[in-house]
C-alpha positions as CSV (number, residue, x, y, z in Angstrom):
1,X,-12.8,4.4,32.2
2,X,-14.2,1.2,30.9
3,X,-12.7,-0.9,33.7
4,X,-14.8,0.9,36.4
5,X,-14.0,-1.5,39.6
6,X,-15.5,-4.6,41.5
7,X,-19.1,-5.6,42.4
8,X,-18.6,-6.8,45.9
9,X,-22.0,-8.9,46.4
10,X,-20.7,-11.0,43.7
11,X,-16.6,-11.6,44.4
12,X,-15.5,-14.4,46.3
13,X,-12.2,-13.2,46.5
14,X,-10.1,-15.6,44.7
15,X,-7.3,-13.1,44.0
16,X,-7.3,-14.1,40.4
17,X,-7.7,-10.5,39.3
18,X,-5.0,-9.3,41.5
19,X,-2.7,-12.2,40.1
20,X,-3.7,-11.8,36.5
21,X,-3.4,-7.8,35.9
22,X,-0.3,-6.9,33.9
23,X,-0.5,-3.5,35.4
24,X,-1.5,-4.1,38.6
25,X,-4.3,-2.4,39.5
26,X,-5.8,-4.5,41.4
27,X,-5.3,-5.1,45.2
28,X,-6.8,-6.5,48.7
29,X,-7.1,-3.4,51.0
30,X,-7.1,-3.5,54.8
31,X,-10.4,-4.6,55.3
32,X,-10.2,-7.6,52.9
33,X,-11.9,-6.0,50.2
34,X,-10.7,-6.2,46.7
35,X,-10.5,-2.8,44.9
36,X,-9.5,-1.3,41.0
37,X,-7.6,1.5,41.2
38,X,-6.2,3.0,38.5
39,X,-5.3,7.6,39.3
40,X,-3.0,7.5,36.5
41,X,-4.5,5.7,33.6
42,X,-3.1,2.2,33.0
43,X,-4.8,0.0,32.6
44,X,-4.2,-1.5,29.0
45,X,-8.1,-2.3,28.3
46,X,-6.6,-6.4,27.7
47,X,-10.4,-7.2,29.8
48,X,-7.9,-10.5,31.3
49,X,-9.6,-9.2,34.1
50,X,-13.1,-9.8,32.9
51,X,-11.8,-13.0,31.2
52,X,-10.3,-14.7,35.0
53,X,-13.1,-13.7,37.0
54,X,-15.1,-16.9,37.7
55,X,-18.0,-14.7,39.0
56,X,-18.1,-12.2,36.4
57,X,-17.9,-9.4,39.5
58,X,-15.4,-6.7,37.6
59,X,-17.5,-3.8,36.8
60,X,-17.4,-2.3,33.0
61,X,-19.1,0.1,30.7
62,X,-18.8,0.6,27.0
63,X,-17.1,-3.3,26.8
64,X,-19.9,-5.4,25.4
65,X,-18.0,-7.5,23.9
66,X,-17.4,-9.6,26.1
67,X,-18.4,-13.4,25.5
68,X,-18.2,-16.8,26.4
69,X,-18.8,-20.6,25.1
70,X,-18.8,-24.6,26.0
71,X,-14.8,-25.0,26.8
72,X,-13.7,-21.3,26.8
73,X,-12.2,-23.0,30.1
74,X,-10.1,-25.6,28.5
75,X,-9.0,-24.2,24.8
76,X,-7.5,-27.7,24.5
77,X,-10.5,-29.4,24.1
78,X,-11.5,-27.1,21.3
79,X,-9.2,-28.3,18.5
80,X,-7.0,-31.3,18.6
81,X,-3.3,-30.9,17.9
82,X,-3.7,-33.0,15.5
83,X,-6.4,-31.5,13.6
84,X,-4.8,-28.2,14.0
85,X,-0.9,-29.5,13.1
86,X,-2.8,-30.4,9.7
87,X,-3.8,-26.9,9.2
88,X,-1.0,-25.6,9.7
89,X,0.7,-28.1,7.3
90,X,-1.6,-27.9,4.8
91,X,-1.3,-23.9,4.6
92,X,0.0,-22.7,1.0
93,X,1.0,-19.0,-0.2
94,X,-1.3,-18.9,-2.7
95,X,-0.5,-18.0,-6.3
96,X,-2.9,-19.1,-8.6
97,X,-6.5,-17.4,-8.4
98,X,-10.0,-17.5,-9.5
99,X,-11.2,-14.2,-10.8
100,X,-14.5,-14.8,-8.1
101,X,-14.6,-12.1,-5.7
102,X,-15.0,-12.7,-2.3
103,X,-18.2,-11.8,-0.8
104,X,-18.1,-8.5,1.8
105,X,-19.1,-11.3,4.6
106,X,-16.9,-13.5,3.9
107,X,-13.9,-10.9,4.3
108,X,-15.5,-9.7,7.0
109,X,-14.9,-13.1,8.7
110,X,-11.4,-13.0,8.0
111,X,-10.6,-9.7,9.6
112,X,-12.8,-10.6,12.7
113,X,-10.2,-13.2,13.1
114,X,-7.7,-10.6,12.8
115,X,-9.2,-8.3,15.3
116,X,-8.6,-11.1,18.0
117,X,-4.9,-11.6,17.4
118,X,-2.8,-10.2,20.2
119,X,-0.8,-7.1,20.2
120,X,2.2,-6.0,22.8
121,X,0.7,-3.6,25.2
122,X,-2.5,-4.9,23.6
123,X,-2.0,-1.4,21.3
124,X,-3.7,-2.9,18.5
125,X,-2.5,-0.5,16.3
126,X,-2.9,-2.1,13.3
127,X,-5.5,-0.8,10.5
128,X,-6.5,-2.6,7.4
129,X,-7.0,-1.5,3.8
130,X,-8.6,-3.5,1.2
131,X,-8.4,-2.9,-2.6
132,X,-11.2,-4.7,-4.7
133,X,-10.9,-3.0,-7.9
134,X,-8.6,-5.0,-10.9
135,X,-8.0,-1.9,-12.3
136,X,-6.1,-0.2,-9.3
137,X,-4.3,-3.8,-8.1
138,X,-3.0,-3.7,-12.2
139,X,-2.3,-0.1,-11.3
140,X,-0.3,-0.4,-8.4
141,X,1.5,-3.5,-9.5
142,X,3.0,-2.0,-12.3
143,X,4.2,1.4,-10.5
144,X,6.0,-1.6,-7.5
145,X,7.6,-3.4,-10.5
146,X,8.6,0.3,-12.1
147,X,9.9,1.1,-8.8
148,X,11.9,-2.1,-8.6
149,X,13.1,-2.2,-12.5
150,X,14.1,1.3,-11.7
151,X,16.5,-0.1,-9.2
152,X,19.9,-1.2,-10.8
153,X,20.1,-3.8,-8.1
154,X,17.0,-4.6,-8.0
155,X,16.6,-5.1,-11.8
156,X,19.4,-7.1,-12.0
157,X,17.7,-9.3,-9.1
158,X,14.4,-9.3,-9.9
159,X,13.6,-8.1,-14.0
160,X,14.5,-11.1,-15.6
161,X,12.2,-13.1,-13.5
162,X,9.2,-10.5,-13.5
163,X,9.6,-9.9,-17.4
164,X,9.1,-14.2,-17.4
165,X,5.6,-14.3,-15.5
166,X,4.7,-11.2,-17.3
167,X,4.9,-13.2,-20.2
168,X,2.6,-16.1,-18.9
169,X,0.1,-13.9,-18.0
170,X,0.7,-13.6,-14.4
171,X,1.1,-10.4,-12.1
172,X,4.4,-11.1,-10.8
173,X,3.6,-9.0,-8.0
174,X,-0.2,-10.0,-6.7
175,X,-0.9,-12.9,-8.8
176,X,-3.9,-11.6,-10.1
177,X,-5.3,-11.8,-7.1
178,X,-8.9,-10.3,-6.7
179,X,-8.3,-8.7,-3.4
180,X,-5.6,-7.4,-1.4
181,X,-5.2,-6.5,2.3
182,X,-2.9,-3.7,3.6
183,X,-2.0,-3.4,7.1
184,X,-0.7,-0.3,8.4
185,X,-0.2,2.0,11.0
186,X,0.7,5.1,12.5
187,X,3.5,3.5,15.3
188,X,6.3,0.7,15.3
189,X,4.4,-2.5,15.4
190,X,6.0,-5.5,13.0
191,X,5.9,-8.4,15.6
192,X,2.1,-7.8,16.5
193,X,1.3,-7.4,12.1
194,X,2.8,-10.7,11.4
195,X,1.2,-12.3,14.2
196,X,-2.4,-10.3,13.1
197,X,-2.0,-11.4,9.4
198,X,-1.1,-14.9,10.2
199,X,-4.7,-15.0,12.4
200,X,-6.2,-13.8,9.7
201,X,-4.4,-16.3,6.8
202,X,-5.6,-18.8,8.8
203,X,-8.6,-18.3,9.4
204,X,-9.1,-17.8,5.5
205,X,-7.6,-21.4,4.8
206,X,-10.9,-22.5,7.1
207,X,-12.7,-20.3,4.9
208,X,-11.5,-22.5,1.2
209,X,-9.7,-18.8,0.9
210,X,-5.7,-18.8,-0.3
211,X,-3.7,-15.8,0.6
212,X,-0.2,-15.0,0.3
213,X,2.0,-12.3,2.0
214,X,3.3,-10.4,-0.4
215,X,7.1,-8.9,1.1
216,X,8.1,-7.0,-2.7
217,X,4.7,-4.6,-2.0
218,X,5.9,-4.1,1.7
219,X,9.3,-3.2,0.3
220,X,8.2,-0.6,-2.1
221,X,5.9,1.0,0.1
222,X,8.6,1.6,2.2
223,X,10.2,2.9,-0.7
224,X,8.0,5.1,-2.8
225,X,5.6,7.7,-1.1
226,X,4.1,7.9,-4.7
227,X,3.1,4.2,-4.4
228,X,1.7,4.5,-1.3
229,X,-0.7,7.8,-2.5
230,X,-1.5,5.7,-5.4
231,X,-3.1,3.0,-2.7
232,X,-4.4,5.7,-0.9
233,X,-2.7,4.8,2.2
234,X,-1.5,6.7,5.4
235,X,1.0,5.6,7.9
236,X,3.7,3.5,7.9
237,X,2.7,-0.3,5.6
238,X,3.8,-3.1,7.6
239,X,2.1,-5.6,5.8
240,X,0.8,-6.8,2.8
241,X,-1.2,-9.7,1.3
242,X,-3.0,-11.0,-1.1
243,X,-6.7,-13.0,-0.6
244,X,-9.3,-14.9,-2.8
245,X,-10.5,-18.6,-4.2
246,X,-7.3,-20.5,-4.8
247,X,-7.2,-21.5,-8.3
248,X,-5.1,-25.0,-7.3
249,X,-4.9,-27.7,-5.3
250,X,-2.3,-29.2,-3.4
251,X,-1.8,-33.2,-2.8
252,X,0.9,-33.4,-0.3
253,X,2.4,-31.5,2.1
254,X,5.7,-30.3,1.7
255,X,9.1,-31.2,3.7
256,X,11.1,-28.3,5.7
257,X,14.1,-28.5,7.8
258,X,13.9,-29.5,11.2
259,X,14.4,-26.6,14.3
């Protein structure tokens, strides 16, 4: 159990574990001593414990992660709204690339982001799949676009207007992208994805990296096991995007309706 209980020379007893625990495993016994307990294996591994403890008293093993910086405390001193309204504004789906690959620690960046973006239950169930190779994202864009054509509804949707970038060069499916990101996994989990990819096409954006979630690829994964095997994917794809140096630049940000 990483979450192995409290060291009592160092807690002051401010009750802010006992407040903060989502499964409530922490308590003040008779004496006045604050205890973990946790006989039947809840606790969810979230470490808000660790994170509110202004002493650092909780006792852990195997959970070195654990970190700190100047304004941890006050997260609203660390970006302005401002400053991060503008990012958000400013973020594109990217459809014009640059054939440059991305270097291996620069995408490692990215999916650091990622691996701090919550998750319900804090699960984090999510697993990630990059493809690198031109040769396999051609590959697997043309089986989507078969699967789609295929599709009488979906032809008459979609064919016209894949046959028209095909013509101009472009994938109509990844935009020649020269990476793209799978997320999948082996339980229900669509809310925590979106909110997992979003970290990480943000983070990318600080990175001078475009990305763009590509929903026809979800759709056919969910469609064709063949697609999938061609990927070389298991469990369920809940998301898909596409990464890399955009290949355009944008002067202005665009209007959308008010909420």
């Amino acid at each position: 159990m990483p979450i192995l209980g409290i060291n009592d020379e160092k807690c002051i007893k401010c009750m802010q574990c006992i407040l903060d625990c989502p499964s409530l495993l922490f308590d003040e016994d008779k004496t006045g001593k604050i205890v973990f307990s946790d006989p039947k294996g809840l606790c969810i591994l979230c470490g808000h414990c660790i994170s509110v403890c202004p002493e650092d008293a909780i006792l852990r093993e195997k959970m070195e992660d654990v970190d700190t910086f100047p304004n941890v405390e006050y997260p609203e001193n660390l970006v302005s709204y401002k400053s991060l309204f503008q990012l958000f504004r400013s973020k594109r789906s990217i459809r014009q690339y640059k054939k440059e690959k991305v270097p291996q620690e620069v995408l490692q960046k990215v999916f650091e982001a990622m691996r701090y973006a919550p998750s319900g239950a804090n699960r984090r169930a999510w697993k990630y799949f990059v493809i690198s190779d031109s040769k396999k994202i051609k590959a697997l864009s043309d089986a989507i676009i078969q699967e789609f054509t295929r599709n009488p509804t979906f032809q008459m949707m979609l064919g016209e207007k894949f046959r028209q970038k095909q013509d101009r060069n472009i994938d109509p499916i990844f935009y020649n992208a020269p990476h793209i990101i799978i997320l999948y996994t082996f339980e229900e989990s669509q809310v925590d994805t979106g909110i997992a990819m979003t970290y990480g096409m943000l983070a990318a954006q600080t990175l001078g990296l475009g990305t763009c979630w590509i929903g026809f690829a979800k759709i056919a994964f969910d469609l064709s096991r063949q697609i999938k095997n061609l990927a070389g994917v298991k469990g369920r794809v809940s998301g898909v995007m596409t990464i890399g140096y955009p290949d355009v630049k944008y002067h202005r940000c665009p209007p959308r309706a008010p909420v």
